[in-house]
mmCIF file of the N, C-alpha and C atoms, coordinates in Angstrom:
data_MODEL
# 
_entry.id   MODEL 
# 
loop_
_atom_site.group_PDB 
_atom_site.id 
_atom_site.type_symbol 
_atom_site.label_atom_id 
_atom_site.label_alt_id 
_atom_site.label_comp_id 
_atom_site.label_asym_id 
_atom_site.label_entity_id 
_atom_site.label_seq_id 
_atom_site.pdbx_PDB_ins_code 
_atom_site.Cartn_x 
_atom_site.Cartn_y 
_atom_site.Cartn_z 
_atom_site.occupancy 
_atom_site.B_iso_or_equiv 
_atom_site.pdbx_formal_charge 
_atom_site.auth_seq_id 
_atom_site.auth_comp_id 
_atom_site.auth_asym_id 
_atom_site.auth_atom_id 
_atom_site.pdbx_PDB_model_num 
ATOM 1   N N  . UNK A 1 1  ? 86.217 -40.669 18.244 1.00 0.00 ? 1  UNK A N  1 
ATOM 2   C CA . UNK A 1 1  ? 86.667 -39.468 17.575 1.00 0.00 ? 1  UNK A CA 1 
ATOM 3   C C  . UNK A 1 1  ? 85.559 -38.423 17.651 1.00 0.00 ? 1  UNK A C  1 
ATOM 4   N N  . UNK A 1 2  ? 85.792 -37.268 17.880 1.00 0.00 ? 2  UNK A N  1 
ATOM 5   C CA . UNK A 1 2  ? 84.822 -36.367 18.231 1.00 0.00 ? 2  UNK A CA 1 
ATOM 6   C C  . UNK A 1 2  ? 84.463 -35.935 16.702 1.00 0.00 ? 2  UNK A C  1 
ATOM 7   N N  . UNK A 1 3  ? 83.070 -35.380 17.021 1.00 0.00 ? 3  UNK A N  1 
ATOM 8   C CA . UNK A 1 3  ? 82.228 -34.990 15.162 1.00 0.00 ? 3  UNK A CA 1 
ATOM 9   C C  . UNK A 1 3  ? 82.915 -33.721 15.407 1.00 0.00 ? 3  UNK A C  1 
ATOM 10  N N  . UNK A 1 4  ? 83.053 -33.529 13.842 1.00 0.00 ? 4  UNK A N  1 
ATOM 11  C CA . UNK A 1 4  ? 82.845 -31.980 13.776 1.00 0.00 ? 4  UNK A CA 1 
ATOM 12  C C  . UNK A 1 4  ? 81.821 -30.970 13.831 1.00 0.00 ? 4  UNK A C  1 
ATOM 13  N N  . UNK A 1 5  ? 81.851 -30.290 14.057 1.00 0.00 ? 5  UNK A N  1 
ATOM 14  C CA . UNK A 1 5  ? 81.316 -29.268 14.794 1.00 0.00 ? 5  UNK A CA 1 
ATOM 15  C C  . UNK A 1 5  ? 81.037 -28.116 13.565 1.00 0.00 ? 5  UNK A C  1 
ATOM 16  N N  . UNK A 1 6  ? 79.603 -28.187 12.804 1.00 0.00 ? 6  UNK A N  1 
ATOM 17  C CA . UNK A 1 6  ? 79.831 -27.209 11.421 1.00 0.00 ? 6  UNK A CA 1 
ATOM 18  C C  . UNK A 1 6  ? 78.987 -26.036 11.957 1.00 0.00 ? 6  UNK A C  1 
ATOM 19  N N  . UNK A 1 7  ? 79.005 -24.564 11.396 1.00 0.00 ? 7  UNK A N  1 
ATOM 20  C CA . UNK A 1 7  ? 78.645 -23.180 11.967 1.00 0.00 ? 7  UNK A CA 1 
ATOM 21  C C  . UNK A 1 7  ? 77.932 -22.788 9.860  1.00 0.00 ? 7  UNK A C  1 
ATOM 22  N N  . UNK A 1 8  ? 76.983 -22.518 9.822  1.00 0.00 ? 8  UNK A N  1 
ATOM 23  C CA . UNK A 1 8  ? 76.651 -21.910 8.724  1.00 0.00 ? 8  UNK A CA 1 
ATOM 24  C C  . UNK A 1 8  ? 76.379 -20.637 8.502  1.00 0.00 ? 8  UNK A C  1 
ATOM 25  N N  . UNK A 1 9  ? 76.943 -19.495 7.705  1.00 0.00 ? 9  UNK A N  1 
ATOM 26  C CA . UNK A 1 9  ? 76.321 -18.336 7.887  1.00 0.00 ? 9  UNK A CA 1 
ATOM 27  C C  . UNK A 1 9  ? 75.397 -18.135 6.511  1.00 0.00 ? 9  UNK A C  1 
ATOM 28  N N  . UNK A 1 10 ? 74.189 -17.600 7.044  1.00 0.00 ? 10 UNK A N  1 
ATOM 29  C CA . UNK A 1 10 ? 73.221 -17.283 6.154  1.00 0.00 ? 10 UNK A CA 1 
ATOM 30  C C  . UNK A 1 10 ? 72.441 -16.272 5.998  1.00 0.00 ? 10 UNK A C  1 
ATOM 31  N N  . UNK A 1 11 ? 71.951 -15.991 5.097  1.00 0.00 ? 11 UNK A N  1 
ATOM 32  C CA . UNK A 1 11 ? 71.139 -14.473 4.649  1.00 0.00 ? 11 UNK A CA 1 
ATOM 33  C C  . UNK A 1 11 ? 70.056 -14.729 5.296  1.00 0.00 ? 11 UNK A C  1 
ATOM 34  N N  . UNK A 1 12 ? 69.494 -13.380 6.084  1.00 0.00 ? 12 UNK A N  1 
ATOM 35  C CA . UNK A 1 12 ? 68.238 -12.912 6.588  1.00 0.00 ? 12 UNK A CA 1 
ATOM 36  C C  . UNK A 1 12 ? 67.336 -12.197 5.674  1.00 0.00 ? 12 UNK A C  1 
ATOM 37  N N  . UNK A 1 13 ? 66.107 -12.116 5.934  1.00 0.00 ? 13 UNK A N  1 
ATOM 38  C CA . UNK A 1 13 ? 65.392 -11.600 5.208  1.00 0.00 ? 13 UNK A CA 1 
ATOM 39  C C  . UNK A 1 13 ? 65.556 -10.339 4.938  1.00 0.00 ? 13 UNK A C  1 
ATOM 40  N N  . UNK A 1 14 ? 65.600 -9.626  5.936  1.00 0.00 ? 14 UNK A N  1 
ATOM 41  C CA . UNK A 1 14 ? 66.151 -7.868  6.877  1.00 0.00 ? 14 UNK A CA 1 
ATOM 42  C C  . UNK A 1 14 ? 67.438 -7.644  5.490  1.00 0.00 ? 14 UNK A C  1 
ATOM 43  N N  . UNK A 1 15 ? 68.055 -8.424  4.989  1.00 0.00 ? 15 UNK A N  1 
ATOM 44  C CA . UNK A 1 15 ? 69.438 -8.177  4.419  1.00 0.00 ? 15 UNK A CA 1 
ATOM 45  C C  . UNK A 1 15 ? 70.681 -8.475  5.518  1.00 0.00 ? 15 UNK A C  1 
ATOM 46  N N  . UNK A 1 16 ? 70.402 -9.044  6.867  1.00 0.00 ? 16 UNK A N  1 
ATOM 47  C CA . UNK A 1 16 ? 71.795 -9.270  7.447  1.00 0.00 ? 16 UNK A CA 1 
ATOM 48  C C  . UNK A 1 16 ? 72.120 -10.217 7.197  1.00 0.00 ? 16 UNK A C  1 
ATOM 49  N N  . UNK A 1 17 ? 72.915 -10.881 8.331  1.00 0.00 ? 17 UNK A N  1 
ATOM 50  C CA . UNK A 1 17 ? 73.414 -12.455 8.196  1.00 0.00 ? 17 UNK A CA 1 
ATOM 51  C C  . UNK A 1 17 ? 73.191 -13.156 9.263  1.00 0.00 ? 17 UNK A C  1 
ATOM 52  N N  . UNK A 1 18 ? 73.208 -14.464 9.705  1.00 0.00 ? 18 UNK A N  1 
ATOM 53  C CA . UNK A 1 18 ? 73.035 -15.433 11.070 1.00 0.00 ? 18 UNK A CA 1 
ATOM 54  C C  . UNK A 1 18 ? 74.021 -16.442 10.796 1.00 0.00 ? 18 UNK A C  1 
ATOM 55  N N  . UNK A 1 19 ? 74.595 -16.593 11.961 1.00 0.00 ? 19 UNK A N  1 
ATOM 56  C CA . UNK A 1 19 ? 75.619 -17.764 11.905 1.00 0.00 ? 19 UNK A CA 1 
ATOM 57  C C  . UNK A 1 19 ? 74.919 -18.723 13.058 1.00 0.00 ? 19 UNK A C  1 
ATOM 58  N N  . UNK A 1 20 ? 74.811 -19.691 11.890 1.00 0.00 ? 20 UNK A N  1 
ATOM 59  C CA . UNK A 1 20 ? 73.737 -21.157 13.043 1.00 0.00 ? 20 UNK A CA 1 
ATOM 60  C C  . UNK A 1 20 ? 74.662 -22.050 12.602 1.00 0.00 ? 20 UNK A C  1 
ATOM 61  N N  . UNK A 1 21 ? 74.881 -22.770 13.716 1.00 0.00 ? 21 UNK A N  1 
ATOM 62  C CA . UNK A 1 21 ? 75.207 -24.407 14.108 1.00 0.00 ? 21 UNK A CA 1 
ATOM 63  C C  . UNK A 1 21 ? 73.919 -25.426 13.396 1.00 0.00 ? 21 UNK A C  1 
ATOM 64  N N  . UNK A 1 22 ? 75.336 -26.436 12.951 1.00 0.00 ? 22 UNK A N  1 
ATOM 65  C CA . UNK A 1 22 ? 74.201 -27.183 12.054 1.00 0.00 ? 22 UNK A CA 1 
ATOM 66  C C  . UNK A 1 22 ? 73.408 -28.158 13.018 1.00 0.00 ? 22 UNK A C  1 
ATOM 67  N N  . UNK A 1 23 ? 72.056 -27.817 12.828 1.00 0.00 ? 23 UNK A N  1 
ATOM 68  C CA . UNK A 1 23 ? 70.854 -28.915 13.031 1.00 0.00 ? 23 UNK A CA 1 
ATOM 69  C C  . UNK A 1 23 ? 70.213 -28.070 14.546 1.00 0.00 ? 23 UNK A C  1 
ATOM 70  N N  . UNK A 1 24 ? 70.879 -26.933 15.014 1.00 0.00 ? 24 UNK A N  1 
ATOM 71  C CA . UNK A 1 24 ? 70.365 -26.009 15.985 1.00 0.00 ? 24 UNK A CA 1 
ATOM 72  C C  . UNK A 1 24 ? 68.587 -25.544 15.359 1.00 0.00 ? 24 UNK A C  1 
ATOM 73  N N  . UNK A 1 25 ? 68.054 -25.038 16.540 1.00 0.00 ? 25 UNK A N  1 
ATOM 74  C CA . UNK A 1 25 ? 66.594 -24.111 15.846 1.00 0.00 ? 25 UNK A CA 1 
ATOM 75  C C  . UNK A 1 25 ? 66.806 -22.991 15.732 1.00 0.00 ? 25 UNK A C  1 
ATOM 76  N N  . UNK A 1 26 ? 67.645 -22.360 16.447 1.00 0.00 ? 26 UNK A N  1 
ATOM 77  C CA . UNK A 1 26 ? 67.787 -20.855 16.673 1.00 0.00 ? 26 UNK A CA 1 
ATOM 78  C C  . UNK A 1 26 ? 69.748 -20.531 16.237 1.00 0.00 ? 26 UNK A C  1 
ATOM 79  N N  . UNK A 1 27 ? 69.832 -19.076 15.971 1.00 0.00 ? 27 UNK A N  1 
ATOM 80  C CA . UNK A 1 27 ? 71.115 -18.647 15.282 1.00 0.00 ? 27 UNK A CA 1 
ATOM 81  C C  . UNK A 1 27 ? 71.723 -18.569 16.081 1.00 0.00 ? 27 UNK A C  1 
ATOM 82  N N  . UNK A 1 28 ? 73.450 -18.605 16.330 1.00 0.00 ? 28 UNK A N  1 
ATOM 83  C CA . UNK A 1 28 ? 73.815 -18.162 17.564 1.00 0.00 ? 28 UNK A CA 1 
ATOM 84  C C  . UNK A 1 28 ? 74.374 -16.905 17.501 1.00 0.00 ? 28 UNK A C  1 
ATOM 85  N N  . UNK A 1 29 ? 74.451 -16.634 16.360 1.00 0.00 ? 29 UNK A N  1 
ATOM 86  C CA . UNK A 1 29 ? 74.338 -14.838 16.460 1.00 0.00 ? 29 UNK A CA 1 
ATOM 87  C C  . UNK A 1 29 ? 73.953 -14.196 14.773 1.00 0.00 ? 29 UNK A C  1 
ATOM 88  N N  . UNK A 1 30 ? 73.930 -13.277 15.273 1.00 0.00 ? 30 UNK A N  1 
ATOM 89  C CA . UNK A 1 30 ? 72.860 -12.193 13.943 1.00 0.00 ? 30 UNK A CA 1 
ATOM 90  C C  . UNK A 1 30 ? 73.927 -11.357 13.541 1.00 0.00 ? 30 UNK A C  1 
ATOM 91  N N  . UNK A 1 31 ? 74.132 -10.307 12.133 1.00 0.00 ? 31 UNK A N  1 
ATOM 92  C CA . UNK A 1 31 ? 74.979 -9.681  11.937 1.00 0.00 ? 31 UNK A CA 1 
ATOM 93  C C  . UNK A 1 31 ? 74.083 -8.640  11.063 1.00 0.00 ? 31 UNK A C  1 
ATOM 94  N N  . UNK A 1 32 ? 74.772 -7.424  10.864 1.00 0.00 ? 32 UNK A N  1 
ATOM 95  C CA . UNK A 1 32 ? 74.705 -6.619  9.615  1.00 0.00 ? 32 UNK A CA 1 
ATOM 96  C C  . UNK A 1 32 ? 75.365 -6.909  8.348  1.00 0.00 ? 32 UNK A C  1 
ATOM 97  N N  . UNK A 1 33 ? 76.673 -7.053  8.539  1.00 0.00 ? 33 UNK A N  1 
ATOM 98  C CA . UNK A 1 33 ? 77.115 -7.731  7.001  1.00 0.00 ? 33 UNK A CA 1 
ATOM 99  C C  . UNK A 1 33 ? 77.343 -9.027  7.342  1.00 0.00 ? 33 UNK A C  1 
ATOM 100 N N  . UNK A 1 34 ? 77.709 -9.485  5.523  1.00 0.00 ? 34 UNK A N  1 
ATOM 101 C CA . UNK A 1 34 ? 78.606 -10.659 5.636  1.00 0.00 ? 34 UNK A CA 1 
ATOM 102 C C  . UNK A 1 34 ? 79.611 -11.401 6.344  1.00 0.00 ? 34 UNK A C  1 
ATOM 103 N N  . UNK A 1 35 ? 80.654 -10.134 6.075  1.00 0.00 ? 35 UNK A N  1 
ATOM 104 C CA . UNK A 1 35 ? 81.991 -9.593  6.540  1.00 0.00 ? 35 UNK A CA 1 
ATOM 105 C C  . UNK A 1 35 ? 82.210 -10.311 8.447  1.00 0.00 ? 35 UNK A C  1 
ATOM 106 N N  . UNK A 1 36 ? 81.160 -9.703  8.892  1.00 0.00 ? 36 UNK A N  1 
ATOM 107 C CA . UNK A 1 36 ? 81.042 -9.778  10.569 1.00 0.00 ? 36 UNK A CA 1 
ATOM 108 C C  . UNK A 1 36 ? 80.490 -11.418 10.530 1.00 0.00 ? 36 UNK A C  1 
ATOM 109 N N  . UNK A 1 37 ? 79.719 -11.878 10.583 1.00 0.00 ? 37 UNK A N  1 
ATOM 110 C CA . UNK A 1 37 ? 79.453 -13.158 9.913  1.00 0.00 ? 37 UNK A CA 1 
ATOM 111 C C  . UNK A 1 37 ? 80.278 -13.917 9.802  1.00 0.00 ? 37 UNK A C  1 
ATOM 112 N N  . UNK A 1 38 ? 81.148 -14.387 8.920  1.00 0.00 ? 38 UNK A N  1 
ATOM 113 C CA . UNK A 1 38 ? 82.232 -14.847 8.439  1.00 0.00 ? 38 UNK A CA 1 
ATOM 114 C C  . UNK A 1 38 ? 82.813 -14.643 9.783  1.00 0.00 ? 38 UNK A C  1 
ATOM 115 N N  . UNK A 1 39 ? 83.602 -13.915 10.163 1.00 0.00 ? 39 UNK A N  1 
ATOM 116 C CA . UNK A 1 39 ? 84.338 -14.004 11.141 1.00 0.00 ? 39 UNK A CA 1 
ATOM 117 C C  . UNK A 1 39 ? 83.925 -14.553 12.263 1.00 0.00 ? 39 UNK A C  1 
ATOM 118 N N  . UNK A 1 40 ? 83.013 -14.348 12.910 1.00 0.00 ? 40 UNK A N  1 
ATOM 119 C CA . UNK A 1 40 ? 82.264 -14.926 14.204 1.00 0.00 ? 40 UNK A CA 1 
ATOM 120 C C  . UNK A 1 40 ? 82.269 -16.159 13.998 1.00 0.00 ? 40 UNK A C  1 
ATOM 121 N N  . UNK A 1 41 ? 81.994 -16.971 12.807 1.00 0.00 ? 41 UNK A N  1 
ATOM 122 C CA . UNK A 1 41 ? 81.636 -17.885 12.964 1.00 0.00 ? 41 UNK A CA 1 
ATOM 123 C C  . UNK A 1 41 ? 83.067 -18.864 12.810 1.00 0.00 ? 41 UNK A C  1 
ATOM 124 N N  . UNK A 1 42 ? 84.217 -18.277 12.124 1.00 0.00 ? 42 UNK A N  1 
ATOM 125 C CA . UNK A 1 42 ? 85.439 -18.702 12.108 1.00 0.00 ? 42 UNK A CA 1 
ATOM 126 C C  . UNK A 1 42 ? 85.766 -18.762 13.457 1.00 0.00 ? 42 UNK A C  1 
ATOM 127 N N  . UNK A 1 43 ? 85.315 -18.231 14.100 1.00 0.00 ? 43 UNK A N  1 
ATOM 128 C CA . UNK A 1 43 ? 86.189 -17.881 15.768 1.00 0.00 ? 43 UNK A CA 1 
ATOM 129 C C  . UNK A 1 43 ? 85.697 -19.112 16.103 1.00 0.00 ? 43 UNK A C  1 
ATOM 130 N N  . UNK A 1 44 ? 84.268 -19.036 16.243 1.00 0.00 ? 44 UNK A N  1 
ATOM 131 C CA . UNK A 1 44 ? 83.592 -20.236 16.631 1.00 0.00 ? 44 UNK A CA 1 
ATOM 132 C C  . UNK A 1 44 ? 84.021 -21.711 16.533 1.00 0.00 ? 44 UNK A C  1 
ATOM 133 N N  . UNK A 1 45 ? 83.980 -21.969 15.065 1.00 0.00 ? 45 UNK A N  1 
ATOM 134 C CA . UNK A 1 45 ? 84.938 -23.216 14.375 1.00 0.00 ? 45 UNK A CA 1 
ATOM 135 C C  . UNK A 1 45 ? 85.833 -23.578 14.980 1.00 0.00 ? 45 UNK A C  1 
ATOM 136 N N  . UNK A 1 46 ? 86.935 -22.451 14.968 1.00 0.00 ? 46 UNK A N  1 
ATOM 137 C CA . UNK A 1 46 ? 88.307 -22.508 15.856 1.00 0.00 ? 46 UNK A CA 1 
ATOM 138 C C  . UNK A 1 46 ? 88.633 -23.084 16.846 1.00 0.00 ? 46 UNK A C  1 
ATOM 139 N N  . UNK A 1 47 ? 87.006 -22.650 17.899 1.00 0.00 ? 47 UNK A N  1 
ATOM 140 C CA . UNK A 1 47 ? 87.908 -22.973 19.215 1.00 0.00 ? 47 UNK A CA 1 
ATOM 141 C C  . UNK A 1 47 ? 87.344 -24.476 19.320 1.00 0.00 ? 47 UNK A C  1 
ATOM 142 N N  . UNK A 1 48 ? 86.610 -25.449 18.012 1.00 0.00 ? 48 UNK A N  1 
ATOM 143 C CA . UNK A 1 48 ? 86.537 -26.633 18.068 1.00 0.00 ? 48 UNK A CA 1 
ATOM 144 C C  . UNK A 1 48 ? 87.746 -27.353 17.751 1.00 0.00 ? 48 UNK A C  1 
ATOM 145 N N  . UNK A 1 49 ? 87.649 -28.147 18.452 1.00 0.00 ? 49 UNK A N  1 
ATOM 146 C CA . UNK A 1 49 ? 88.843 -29.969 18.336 1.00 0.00 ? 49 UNK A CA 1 
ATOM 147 C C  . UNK A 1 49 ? 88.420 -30.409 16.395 1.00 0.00 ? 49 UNK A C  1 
ATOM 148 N N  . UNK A 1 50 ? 87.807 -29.856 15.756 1.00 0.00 ? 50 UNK A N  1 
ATOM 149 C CA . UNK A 1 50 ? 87.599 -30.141 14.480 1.00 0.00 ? 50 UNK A CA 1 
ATOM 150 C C  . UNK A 1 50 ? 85.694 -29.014 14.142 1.00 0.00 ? 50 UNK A C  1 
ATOM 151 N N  . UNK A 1 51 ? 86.276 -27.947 13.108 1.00 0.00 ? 51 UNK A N  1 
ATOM 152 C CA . UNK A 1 51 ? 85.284 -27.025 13.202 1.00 0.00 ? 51 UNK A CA 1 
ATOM 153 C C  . UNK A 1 51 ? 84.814 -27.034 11.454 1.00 0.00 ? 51 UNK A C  1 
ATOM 154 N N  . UNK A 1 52 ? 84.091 -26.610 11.508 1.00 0.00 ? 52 UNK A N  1 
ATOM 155 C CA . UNK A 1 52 ? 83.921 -26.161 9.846  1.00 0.00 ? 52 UNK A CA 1 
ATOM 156 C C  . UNK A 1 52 ? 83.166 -24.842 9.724  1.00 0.00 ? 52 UNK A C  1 
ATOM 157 N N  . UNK A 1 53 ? 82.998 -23.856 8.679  1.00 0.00 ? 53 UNK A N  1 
ATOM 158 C CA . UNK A 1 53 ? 82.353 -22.934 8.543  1.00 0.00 ? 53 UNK A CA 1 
ATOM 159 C C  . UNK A 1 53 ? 81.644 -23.389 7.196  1.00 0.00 ? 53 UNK A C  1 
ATOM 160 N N  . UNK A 1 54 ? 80.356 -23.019 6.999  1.00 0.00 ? 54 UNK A N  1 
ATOM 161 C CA . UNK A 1 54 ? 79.748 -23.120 5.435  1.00 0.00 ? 54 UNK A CA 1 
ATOM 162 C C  . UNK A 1 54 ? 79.284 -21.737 4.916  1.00 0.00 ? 54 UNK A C  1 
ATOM 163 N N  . UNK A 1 55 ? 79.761 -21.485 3.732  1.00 0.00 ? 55 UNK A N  1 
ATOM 164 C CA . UNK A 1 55 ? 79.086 -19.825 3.742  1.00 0.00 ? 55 UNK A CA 1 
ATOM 165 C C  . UNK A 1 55 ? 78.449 -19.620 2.584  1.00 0.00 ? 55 UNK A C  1 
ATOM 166 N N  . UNK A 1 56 ? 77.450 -19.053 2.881  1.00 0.00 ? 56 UNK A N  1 
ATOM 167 C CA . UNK A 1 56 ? 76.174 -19.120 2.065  1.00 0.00 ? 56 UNK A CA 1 
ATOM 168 C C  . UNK A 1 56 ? 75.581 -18.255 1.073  1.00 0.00 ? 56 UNK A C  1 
ATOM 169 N N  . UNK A 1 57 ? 75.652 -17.923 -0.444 1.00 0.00 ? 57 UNK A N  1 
ATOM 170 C CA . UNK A 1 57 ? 75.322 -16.866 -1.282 1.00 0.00 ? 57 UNK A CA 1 
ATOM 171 C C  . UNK A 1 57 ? 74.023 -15.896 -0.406 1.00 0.00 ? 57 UNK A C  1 
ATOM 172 N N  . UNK A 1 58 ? 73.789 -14.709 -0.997 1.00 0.00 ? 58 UNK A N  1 
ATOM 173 C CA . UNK A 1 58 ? 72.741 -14.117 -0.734 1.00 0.00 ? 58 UNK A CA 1 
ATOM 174 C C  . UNK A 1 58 ? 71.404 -15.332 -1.411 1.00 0.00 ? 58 UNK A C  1 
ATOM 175 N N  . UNK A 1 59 ? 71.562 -16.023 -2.598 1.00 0.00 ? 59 UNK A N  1 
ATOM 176 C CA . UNK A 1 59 ? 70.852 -16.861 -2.988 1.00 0.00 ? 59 UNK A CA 1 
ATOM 177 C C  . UNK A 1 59 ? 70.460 -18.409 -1.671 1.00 0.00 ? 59 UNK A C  1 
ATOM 178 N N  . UNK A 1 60 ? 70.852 -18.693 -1.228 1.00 0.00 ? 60 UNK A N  1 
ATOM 179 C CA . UNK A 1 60 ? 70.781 -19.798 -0.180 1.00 0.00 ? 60 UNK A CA 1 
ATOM 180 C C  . UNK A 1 60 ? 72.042 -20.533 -0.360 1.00 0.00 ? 60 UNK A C  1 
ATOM 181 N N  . UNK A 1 61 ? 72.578 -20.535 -1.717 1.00 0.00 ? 61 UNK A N  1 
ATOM 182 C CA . UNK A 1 61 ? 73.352 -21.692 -2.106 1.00 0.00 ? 61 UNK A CA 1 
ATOM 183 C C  . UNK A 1 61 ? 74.839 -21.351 -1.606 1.00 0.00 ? 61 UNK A C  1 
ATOM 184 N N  . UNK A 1 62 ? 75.714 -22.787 -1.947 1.00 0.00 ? 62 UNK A N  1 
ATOM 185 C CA . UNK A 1 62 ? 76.656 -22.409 -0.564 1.00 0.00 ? 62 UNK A CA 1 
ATOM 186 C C  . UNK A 1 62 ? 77.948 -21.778 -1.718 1.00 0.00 ? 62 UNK A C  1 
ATOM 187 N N  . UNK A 1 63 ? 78.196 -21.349 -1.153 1.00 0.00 ? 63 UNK A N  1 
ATOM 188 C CA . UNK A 1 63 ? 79.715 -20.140 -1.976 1.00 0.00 ? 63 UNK A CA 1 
ATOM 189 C C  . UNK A 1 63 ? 81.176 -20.928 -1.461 1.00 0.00 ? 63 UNK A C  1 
ATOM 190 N N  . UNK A 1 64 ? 81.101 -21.201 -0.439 1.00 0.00 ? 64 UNK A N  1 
ATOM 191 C CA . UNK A 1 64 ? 82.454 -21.826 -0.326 1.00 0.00 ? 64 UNK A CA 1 
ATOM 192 C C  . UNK A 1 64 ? 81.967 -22.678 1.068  1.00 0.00 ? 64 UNK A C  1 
ATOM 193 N N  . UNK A 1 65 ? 83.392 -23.168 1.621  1.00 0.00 ? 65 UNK A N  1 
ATOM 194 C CA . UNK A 1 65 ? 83.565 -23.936 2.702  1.00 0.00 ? 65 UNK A CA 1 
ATOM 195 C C  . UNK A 1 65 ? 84.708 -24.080 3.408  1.00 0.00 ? 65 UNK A C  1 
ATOM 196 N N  . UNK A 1 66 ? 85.740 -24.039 4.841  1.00 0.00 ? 66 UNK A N  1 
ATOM 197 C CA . UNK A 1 66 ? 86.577 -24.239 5.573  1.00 0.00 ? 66 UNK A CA 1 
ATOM 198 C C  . UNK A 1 66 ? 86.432 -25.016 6.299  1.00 0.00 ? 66 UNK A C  1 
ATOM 199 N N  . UNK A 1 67 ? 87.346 -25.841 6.686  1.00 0.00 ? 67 UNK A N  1 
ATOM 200 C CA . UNK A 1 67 ? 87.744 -26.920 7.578  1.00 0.00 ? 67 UNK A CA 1 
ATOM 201 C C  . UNK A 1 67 ? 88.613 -26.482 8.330  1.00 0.00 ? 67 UNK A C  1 
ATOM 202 N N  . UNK A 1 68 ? 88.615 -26.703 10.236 1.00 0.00 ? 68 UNK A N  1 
ATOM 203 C CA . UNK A 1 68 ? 89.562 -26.022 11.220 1.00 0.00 ? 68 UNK A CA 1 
ATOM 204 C C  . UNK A 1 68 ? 90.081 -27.338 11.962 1.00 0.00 ? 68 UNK A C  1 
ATOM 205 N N  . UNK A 1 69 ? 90.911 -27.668 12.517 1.00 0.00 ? 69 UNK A N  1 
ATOM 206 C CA . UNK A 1 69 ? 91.319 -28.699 13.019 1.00 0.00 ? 69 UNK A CA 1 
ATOM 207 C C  . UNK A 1 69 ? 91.810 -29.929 12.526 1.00 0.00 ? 69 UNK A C  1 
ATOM 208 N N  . UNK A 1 70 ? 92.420 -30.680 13.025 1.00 0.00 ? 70 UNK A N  1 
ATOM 209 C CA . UNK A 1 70 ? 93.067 -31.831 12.341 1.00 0.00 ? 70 UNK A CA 1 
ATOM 210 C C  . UNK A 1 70 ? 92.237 -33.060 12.190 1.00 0.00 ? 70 UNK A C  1 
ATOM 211 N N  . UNK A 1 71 ? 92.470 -33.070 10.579 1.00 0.00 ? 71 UNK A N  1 
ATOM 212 C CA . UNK A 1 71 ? 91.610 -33.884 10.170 1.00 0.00 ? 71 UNK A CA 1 
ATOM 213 C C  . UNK A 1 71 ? 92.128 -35.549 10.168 1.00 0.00 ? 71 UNK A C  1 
ATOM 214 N N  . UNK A 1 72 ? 91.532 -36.792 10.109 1.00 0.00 ? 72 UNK A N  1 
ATOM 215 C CA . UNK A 1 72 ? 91.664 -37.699 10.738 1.00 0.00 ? 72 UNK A CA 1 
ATOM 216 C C  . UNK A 1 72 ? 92.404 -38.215 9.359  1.00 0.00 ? 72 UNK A C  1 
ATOM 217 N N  . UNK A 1 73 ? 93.375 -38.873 9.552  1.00 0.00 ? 73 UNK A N  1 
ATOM 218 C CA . UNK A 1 73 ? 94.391 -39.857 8.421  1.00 0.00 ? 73 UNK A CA 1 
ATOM 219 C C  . UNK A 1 73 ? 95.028 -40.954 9.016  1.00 0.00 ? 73 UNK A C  1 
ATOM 220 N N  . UNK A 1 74 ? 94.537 -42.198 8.408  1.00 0.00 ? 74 UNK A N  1 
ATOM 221 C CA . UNK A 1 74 ? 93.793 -42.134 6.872  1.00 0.00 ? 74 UNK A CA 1 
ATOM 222 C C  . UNK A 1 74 ? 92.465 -42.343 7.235  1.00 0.00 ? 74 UNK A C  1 
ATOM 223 N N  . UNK A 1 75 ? 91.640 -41.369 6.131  1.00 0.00 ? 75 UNK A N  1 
ATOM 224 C CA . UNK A 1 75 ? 90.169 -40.979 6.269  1.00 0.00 ? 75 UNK A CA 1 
ATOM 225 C C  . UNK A 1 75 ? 89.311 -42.052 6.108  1.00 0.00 ? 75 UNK A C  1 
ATOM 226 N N  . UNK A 1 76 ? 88.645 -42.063 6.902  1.00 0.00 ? 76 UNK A N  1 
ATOM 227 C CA . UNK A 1 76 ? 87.372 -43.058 7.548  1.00 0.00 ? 76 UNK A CA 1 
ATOM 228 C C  . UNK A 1 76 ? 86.591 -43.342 5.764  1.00 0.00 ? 76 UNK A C  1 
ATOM 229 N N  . UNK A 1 77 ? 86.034 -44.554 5.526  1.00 0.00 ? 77 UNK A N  1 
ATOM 230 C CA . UNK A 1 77 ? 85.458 -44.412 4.576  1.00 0.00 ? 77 UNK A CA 1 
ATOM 231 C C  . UNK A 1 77 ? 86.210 -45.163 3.612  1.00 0.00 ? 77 UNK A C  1 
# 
């Protein structure tokens, strides 16, 4: 079964945003707002076989979360 594939967007110092893949070193893209952020990184998710987005307060902490793709039933665990 293929992993999912999670995208985090997070606050820059500057005040923008970065949407990084989890456990990457580098962002795979930079933003001015939130707004742009969020979306990029939904696209991203999307075009995975199982995606997630995590999105991140201006504080670090996480504000919400989405799941893209079909999830496995009945769940592992």
């Amino acid at each position: 079964m293929p992993r999912r594939k999670t995208y985090h967007v997070t606050p820059r110092t500057d005040g923008g945003w970065n949407v990084k893949e989890e456990n990457a070193s580098r962002a795979s893209s930079s933003h001015d707002t939130k707004a742009e952020a969020i979306a990029r990184a939904r696209e991203l998710a999307k075009k995975q076989a199982l995606g997630q987005v995590i999105i991140h307060k201006q504080d670090g902490t996480i504000q919400t979360e989405h799941t893209y793709g079909k999830d496995p039933y009945p769940p592992e665990g």
